[in-house]
Backbone as XML, in Angstrom:
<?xml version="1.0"?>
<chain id="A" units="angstrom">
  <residue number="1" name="UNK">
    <atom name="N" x="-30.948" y="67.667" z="55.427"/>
    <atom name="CA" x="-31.421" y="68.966" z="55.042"/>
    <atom name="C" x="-32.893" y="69.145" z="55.384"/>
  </residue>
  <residue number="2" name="UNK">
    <atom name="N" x="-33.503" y="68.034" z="55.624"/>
    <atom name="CA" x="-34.699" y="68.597" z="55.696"/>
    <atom name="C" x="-35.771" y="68.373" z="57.429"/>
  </residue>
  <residue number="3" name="UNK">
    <atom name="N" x="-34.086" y="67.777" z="58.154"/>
    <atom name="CA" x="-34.451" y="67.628" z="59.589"/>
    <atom name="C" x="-35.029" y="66.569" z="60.277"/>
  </residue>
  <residue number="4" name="UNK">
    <atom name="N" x="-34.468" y="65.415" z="59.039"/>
    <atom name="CA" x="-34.801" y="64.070" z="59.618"/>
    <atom name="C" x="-33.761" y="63.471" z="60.506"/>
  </residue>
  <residue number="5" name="UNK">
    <atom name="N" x="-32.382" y="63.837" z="60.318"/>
    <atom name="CA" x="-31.608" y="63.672" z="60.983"/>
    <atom name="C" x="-31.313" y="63.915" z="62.677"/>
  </residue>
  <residue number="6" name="UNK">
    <atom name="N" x="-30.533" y="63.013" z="63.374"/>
    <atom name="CA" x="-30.147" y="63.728" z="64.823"/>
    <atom name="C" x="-29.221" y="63.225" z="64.884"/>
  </residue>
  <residue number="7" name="UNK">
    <atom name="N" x="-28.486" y="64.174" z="65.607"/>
    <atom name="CA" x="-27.024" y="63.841" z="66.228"/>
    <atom name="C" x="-26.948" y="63.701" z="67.299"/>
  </residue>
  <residue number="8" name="UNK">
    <atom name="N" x="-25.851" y="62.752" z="68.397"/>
    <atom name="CA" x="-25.902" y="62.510" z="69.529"/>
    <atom name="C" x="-25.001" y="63.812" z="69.905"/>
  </residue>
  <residue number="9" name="UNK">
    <atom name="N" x="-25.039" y="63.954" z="71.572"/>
    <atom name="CA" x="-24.809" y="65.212" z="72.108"/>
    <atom name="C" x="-24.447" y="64.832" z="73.585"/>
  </residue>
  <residue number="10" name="UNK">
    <atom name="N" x="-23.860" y="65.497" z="74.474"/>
    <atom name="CA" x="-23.676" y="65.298" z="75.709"/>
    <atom name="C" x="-24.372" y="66.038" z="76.521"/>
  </residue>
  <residue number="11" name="UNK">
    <atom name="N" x="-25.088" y="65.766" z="77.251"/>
    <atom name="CA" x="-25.251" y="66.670" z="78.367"/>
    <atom name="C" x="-25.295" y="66.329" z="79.533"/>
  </residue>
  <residue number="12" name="UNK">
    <atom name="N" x="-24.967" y="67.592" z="80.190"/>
    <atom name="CA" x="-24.410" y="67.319" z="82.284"/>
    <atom name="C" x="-25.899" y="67.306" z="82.661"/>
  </residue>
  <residue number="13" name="UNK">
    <atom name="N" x="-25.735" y="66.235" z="83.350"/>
    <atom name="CA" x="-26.879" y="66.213" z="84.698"/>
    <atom name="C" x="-26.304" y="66.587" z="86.178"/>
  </residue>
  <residue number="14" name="UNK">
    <atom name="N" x="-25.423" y="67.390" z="85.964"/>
    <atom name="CA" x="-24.784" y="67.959" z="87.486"/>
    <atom name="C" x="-23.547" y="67.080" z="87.909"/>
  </residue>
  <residue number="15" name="UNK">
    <atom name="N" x="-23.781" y="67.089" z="89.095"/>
    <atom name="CA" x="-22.276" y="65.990" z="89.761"/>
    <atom name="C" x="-22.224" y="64.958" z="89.314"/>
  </residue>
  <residue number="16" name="UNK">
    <atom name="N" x="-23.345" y="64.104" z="88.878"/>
    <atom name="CA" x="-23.749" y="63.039" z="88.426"/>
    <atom name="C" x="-22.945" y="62.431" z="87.359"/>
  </residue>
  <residue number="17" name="UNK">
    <atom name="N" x="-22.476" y="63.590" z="86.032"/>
    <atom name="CA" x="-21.804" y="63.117" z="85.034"/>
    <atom name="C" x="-22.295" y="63.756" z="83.814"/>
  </residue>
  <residue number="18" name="UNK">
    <atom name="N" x="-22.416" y="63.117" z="82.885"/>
    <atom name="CA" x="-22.910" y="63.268" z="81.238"/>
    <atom name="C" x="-23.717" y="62.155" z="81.300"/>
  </residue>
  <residue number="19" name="UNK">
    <atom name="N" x="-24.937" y="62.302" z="80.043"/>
    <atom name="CA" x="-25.641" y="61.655" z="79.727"/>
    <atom name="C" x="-25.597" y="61.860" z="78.029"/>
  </residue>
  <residue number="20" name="UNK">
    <atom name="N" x="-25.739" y="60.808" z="77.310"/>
    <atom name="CA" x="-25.630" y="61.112" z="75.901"/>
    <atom name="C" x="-27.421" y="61.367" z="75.272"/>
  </residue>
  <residue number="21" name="UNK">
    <atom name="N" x="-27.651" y="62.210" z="74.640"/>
    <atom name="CA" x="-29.004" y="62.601" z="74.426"/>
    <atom name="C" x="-29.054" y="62.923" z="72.818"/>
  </residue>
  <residue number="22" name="UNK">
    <atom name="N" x="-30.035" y="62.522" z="71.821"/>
    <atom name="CA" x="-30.361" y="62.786" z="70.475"/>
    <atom name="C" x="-30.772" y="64.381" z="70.575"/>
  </residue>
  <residue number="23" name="UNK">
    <atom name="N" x="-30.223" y="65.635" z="69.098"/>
    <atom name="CA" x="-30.419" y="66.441" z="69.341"/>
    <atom name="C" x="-31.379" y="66.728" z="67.685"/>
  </residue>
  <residue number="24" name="UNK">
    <atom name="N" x="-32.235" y="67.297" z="67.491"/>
    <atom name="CA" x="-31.906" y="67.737" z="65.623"/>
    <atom name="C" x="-30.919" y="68.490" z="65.653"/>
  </residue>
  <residue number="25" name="UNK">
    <atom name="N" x="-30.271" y="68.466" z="64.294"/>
    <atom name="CA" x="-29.001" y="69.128" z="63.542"/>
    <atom name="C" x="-29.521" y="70.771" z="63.382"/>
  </residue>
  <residue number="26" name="UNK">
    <atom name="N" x="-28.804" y="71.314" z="63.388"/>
    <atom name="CA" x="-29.249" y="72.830" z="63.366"/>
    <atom name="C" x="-28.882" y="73.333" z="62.348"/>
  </residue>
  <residue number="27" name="UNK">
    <atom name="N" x="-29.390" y="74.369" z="61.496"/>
    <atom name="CA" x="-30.158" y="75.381" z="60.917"/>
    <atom name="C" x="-29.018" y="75.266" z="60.278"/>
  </residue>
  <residue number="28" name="UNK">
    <atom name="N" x="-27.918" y="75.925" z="60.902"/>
    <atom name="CA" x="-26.298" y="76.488" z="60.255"/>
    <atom name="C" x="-25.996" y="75.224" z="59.371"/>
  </residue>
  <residue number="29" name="UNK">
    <atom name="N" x="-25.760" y="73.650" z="59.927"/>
    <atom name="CA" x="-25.396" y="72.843" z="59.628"/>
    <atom name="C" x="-26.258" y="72.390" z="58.103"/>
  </residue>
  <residue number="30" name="UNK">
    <atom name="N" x="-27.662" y="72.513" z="58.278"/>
    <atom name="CA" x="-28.738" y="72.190" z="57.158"/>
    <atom name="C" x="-27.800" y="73.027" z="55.660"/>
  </residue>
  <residue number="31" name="UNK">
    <atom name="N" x="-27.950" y="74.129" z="56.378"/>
    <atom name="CA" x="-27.432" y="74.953" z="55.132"/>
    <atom name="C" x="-26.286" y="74.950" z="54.494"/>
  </residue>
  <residue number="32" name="UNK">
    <atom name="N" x="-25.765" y="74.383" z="55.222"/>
    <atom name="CA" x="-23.584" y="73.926" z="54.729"/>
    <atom name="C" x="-23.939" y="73.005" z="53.881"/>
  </residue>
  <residue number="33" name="UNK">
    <atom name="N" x="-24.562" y="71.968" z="54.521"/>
    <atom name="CA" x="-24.663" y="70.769" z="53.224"/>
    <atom name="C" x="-25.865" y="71.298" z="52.178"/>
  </residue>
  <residue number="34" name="UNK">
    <atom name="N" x="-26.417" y="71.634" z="52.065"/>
    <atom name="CA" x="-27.311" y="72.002" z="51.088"/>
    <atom name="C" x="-26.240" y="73.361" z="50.136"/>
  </residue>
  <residue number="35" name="UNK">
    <atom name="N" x="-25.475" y="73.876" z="50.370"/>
    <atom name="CA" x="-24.727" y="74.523" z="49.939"/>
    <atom name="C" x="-23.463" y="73.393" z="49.291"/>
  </residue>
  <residue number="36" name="UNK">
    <atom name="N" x="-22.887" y="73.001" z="50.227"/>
    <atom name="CA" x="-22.195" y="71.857" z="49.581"/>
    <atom name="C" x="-22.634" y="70.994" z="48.467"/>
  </residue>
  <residue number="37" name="UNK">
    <atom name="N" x="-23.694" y="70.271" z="48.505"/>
    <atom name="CA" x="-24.004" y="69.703" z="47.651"/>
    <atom name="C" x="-24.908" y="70.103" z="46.137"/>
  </residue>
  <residue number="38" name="UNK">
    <atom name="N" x="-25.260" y="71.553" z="46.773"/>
    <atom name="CA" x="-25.216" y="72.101" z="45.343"/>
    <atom name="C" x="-23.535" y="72.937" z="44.437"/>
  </residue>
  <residue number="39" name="UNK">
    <atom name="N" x="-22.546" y="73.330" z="44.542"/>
    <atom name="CA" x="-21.582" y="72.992" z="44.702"/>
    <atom name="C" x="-20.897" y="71.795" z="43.985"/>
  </residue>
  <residue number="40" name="UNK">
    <atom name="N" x="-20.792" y="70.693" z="44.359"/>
    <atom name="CA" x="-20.877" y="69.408" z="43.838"/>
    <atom name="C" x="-21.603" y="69.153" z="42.588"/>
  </residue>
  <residue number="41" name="UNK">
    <atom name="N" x="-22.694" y="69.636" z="42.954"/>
    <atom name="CA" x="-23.567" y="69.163" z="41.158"/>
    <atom name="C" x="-23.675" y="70.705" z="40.592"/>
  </residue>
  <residue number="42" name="UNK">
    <atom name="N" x="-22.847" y="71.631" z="40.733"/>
    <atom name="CA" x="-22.724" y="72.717" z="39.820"/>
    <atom name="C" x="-23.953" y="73.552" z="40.136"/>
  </residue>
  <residue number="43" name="UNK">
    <atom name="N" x="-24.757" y="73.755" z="40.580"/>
    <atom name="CA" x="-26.079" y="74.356" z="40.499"/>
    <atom name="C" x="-26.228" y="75.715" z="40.377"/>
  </residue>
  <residue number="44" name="UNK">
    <atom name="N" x="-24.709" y="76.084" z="40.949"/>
    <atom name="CA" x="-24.874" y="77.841" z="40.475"/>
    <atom name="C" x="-23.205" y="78.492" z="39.709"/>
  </residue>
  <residue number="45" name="UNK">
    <atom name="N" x="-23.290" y="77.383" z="38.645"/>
    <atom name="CA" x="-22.388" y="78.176" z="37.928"/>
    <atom name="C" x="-22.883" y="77.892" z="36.547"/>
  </residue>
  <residue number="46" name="UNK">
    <atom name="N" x="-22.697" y="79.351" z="35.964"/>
    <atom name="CA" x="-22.920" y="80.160" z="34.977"/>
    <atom name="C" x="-22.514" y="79.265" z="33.226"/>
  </residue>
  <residue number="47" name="UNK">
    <atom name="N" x="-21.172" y="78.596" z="33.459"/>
    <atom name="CA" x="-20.633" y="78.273" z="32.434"/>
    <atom name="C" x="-21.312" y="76.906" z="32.057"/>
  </residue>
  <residue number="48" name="UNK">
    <atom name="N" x="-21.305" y="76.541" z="31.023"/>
    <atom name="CA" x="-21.887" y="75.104" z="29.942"/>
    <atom name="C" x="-20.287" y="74.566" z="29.437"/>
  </residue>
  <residue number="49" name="UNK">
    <atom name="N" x="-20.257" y="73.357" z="29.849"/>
    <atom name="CA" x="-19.202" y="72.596" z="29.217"/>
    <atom name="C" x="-20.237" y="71.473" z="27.959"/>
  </residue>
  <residue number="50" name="UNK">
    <atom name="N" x="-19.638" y="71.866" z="27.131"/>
    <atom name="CA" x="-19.306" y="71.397" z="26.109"/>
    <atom name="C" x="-18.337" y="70.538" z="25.018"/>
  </residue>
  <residue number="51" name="UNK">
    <atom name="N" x="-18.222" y="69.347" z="24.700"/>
    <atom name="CA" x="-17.304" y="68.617" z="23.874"/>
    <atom name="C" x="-17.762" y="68.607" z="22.702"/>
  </residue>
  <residue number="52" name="UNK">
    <atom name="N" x="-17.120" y="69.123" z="21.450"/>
    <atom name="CA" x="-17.555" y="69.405" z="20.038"/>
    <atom name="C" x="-16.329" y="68.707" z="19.469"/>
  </residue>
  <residue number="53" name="UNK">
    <atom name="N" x="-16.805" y="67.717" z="19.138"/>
    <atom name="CA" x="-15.582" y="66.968" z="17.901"/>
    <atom name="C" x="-15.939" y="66.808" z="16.573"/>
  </residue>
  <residue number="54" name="UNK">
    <atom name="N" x="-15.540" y="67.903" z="15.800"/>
    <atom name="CA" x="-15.554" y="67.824" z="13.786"/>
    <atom name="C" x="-14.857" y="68.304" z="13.408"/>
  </residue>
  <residue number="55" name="UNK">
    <atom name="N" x="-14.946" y="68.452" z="12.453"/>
    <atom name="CA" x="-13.832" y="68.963" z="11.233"/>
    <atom name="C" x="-14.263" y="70.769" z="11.097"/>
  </residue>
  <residue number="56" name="UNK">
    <atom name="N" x="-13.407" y="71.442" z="10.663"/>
    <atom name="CA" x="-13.515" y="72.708" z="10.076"/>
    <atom name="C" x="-13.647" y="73.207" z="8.640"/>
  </residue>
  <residue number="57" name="UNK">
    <atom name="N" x="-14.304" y="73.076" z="7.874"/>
    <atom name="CA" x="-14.518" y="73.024" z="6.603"/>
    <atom name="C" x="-14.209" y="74.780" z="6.102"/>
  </residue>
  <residue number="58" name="UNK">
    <atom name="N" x="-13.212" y="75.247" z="5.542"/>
    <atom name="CA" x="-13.579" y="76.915" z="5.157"/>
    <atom name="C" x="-13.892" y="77.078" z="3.547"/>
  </residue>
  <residue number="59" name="UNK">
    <atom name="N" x="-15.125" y="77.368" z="3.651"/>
    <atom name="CA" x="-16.218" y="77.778" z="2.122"/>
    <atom name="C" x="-15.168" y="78.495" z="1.649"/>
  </residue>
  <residue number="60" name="UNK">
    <atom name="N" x="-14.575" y="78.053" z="0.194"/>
    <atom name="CA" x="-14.039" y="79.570" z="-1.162"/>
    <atom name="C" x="-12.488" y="79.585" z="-0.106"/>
  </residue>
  <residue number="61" name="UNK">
    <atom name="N" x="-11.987" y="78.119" z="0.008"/>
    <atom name="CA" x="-10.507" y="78.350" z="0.777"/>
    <atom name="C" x="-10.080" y="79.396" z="-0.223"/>
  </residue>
  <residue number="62" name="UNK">
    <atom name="N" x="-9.553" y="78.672" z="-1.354"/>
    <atom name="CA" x="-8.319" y="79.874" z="-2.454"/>
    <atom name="C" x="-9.006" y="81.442" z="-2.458"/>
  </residue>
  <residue number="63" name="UNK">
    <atom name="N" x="-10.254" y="81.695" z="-2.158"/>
    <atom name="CA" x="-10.122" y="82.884" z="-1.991"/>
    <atom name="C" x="-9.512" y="83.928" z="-1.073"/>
  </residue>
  <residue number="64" name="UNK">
    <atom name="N" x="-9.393" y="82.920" z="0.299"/>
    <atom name="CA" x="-8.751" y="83.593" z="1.533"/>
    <atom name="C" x="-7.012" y="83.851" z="1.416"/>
  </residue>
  <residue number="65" name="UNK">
    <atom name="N" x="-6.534" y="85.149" z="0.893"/>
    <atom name="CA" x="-5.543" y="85.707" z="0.803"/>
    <atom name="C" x="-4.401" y="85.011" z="2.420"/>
  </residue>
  <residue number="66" name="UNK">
    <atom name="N" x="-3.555" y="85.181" z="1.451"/>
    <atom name="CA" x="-2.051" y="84.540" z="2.855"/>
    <atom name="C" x="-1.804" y="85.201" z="3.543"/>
  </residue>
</chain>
């Protein structure tokens, strides 16, 4: 993401053939994984998970009609 990376690549030198050459990763690609990996660690969703384990205690039970 931040363009330390390179990827190998081909390129023609004419009749000659291919030559394999280091390229930086491009722009589109930076942003997939930086999207991806926020994604992965939740970074843009809204909801809070929560685990709550107790009891329910209701104040003046016999008062609460059936």
């Amino acid at each position: 993401m931040r363009g330390e990376t390179q990827e190998q690549t081909l390129i023609s030198i004419g009749e000659l053939g291919q030559t394999i050459t280091d390229i930086d990763v491009g722009a589109k690609d930076r942003i997939k994984a930086a999207e991806l990996l926020g994604k992965r660690h939740r970074l843009w969703t809204d909801k809070v998970e929560a685990d709550i384990s107790g009891t329910v205690v209701f104040a003046n039970e016999s008062d609460i009609p059936d």
